[in-house]
C-alpha positions in Angstrom: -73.0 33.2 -16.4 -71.3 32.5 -12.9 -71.9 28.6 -11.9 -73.5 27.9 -9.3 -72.2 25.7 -5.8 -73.0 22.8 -8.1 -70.0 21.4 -10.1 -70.4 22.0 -13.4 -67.4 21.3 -15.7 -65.7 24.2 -17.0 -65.6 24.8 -20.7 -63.1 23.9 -23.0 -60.7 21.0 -23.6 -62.3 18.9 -21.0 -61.0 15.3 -20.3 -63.9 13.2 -19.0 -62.7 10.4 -16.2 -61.5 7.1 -17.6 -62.9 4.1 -15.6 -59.8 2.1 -16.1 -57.9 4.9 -14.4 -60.7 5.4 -11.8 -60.5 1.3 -10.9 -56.5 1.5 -10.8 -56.6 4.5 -7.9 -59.3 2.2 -6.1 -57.3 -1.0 -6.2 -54.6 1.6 -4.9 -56.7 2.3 -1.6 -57.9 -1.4 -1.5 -54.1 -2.1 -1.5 -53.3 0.8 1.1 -56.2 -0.1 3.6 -55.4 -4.0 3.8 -51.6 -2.2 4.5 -53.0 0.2 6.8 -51.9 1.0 10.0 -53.4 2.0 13.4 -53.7 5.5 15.2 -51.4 7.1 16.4 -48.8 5.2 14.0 -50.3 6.6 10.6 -48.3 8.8 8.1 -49.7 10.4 5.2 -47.4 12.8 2.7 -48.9 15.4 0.5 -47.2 16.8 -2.6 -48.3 20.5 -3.0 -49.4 23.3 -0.1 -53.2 23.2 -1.4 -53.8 19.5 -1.2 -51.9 19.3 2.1 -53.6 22.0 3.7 -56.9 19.8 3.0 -55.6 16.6 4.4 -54.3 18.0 7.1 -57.6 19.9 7.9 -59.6 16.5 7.4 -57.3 14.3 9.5 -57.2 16.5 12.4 -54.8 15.1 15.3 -55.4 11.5 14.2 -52.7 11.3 11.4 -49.3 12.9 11.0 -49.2 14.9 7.6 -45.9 16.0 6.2 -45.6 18.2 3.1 -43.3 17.3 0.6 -42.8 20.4 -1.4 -41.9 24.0 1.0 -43.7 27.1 0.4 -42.1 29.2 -2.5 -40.3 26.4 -4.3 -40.9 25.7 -8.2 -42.0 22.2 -8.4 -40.4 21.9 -11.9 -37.2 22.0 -10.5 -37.8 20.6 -7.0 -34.5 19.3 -5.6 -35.9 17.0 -2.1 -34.6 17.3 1.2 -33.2 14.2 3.6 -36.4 14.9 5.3 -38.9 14.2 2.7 -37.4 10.8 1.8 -37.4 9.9 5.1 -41.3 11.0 5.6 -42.2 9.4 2.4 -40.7 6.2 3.8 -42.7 5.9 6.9 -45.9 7.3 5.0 -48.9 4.7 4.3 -50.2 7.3 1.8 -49.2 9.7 -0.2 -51.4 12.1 -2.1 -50.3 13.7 -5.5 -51.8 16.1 -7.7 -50.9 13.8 -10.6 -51.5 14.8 -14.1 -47.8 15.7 -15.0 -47.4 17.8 -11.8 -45.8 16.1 -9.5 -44.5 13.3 -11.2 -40.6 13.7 -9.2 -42.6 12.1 -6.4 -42.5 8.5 -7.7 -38.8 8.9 -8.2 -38.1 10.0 -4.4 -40.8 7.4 -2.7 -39.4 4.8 -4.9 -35.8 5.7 -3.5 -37.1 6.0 -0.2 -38.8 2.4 0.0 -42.2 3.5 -0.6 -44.2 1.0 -2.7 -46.1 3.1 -6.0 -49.4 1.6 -4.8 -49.4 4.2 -1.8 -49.1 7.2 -4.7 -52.9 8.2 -4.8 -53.1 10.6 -7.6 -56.1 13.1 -7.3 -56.5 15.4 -10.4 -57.2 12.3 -12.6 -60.4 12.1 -10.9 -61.6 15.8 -11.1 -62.1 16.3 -14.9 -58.8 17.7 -16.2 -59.2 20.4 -18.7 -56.9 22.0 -21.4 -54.8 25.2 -20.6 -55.8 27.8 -23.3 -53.0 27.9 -25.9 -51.0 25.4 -25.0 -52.5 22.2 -25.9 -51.6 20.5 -22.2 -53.8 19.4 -18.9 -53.7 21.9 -16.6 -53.1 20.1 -12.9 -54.1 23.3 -11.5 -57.4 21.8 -10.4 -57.5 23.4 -6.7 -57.9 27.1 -8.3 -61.7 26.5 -8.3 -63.4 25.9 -5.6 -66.4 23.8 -6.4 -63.6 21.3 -7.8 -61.8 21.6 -4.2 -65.2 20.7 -2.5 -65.0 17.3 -4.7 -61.4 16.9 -3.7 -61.9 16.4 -0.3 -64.3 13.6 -0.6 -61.7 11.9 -2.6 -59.6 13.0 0.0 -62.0 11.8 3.1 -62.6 8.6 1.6 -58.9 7.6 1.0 -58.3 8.4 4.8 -60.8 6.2 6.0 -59.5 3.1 3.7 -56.5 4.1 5.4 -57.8 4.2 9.3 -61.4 2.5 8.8 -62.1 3.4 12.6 -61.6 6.9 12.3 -64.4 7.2 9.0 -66.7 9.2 11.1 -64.4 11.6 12.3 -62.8 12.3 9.0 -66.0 12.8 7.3 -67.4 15.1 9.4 -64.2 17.2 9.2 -64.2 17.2 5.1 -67.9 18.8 5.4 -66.8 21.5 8.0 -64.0 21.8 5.0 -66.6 21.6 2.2 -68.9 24.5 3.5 -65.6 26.8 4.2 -65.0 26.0 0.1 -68.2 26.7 -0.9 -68.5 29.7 1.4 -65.1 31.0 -0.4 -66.7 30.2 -4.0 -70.4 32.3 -3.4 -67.8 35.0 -2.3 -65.7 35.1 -5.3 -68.6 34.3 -7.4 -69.4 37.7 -6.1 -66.9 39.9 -6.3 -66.3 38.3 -9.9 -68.9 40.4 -11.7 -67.1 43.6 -10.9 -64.2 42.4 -13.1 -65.3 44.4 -16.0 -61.9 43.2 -18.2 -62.5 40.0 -18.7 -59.5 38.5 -21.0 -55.9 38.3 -19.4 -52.5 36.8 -20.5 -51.2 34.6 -18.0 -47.5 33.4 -16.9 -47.7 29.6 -18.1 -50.9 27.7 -17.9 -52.0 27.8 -14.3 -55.2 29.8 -13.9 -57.4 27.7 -16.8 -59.8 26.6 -13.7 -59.9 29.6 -11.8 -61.0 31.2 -15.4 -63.2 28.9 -16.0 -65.4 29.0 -13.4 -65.3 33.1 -13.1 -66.0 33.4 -16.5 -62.7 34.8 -17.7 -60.4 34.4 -20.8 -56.8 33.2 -21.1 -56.4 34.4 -24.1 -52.7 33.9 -24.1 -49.8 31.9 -21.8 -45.9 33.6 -21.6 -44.2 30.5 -21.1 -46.6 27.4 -22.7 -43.9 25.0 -21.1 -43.2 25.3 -17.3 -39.9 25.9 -16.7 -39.1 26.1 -19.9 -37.8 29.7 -21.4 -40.1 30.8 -24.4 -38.8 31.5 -28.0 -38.5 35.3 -29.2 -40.6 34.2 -31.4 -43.5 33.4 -29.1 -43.2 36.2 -26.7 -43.5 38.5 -30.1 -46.8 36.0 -30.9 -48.1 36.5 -27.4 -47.4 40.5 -27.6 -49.7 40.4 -31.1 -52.3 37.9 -29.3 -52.5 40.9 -26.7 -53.2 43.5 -29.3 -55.6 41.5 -30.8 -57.5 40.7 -28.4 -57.5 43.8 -25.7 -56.3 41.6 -22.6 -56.4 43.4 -20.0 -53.0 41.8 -18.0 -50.2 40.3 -17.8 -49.5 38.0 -14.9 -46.3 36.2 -13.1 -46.0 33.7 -10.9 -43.2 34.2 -7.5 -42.1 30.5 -8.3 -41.2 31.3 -11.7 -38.4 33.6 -13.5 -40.5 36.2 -14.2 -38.5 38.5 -16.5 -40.4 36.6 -19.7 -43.7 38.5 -18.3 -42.0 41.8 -18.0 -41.3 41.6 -21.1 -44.5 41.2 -22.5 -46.0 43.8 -20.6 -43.3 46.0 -21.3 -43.7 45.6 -25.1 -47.5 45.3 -25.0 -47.7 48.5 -22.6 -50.1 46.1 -20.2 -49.7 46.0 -16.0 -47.9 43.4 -14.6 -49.4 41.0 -11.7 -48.5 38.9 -9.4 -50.6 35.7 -8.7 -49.4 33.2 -6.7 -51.0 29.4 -7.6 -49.6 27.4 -4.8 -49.7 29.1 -1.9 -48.2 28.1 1.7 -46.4 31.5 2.6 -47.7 33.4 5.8 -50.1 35.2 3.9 -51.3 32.3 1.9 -51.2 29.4 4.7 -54.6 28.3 4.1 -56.3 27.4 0.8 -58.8 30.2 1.5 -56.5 33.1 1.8 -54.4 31.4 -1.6 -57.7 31.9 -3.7 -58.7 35.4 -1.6 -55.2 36.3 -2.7 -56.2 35.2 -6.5 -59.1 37.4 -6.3 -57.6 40.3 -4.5 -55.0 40.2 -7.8 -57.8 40.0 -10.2 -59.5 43.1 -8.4 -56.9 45.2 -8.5 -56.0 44.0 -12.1 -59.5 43.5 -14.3 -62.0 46.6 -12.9 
């Protein structure tokens, strides 16, 4: 059963918020707000495309908003540029996914001067859950929407500890951002039906949320460790998994090698798919068209 705009946690491997963690972020943004600076002098920094195209959306003109991480780059391997250090060393905040994802960001703002307290982590705070077969968090939060429409008030309420005068304006930005999320989730939650094969193999684990809340399966991941090149041995595992099991596709991801996919689905006799999970290219610059995109994949992939 499809869940409703109403959060509800997704099954399996769910990690339930840890107060201790949940007072550290807010002594973070008590820390940050007695350090915050005036319009038009504020700087915020964003890790990944999905979180920075909320920030941006909620801060309007009133803060400048730098992404760290370009559209199309692996952010396993994620080599900075001059210009990130330097926007990370002017930034009074900087928002992270967190949860193993983005970890290279405390080495570069450290380098660049900026103090760890400014680090605000958000997928602590959204109930991680458990990729499917690979017994790790998936950080991959943003890939269901009802989770997204939490996000941004995490997101809203960090800005305004940031720039206290400006709390009205960001608020009512995150809810013209909250009904476009929940708007994009009652339309996927209707298309999803139509997606008579429900079980799929995906490229590492990246899509447990997006499963989770469309009632799909993951019955299997190509590469359980991101960046990492699976065994033989697992790719033969993963090809038996799919015969097992009837899983419908195999998917890759255009930040990632994808030859490891191709062979699965070349020795399982299963369609290969593309699926983007970051988004920030032309035809995914907004977090709406990134999980349209998701869906348009799944409809050519699972009816």
């Amino acid at each position: 059963m499809l869940s409703s705009a109403t959060d509800r946690s997704p099954p399996g491997g769910l990690l339930h918020r840890a107060s201790p963690l949940a007072a550290a972020l807010a002594a973070a943004l008590a820390l940050t707000a007695c350090r915050a600076t005036p319009n038009p002098a504020a700087r915020v920094a964003v890790t990944l495309f999905p979180l920075y195209d909320v920030v941006r959306r909620v801060a309007g003109d009133r803060l400048g908003v730098h992404l760290v991480l370009p559209a199309g780059q692996d952010h396993h391997s994620f080599d900075p540029r001059p210009q990130d250090a330097a926007a990370l060393a002017e930034a009074n905040l900087v928002f992270a996914v967190g949860l193993g994802l983005d970890d290279w960001i405390q080495r570069i703002a450290t380098s660049a001067g900026a103090g760890s307290a400014r680090i605000f982590e958000v997928g602590p705070l959204l109930d991680p859950m458990l990729a499917p077969g690979t017994g790790t968090i998936d950080p991959h939060f943003w890939l269901d929407p009802v989770r997204m429409q939490r996000a941004v008030d995490v997101i809203v309420d960090a800005l305004k500890s940031l720039d206290p005068e400006e709390g009205p304006f960001y608020r009512q930005r995150g809810e013209e951002v909250k009904r476009s999320f929940h708007e994009l989730h009652q339309s996927i939650a209707q298309r999803a039906p139509s997606w008579t094969k429900r079980k799929i193999v995906t490229f590492h684990g990246s899509l447990s949320y997006f499963a989770a809340r469309y009632d799909l399966e993951v019955v299997a991941v190509v590469e359980p460790v991101p960046g990492q090149e699976p065994t033989p041995r697992h790719l033969a595992e993963v090809v038996e998994t799919i015969k097992k099991t009837g899983a419908a596709a195999v998917f890759s991801e255009p930040q990632l090698d994808p030859r490891p996919a191709r062979v699965v689905a070349a020795e399982s006799g299963l369609p290969l798919f593309e699926v983007d999970p970051q988004g920030g290219s032309p035809a995914t610059d907004s977090y709406e068209k990134l999980l349209r995109q998701v869906a348009d994949v799944m409809d050519k992939a699972l009816k």
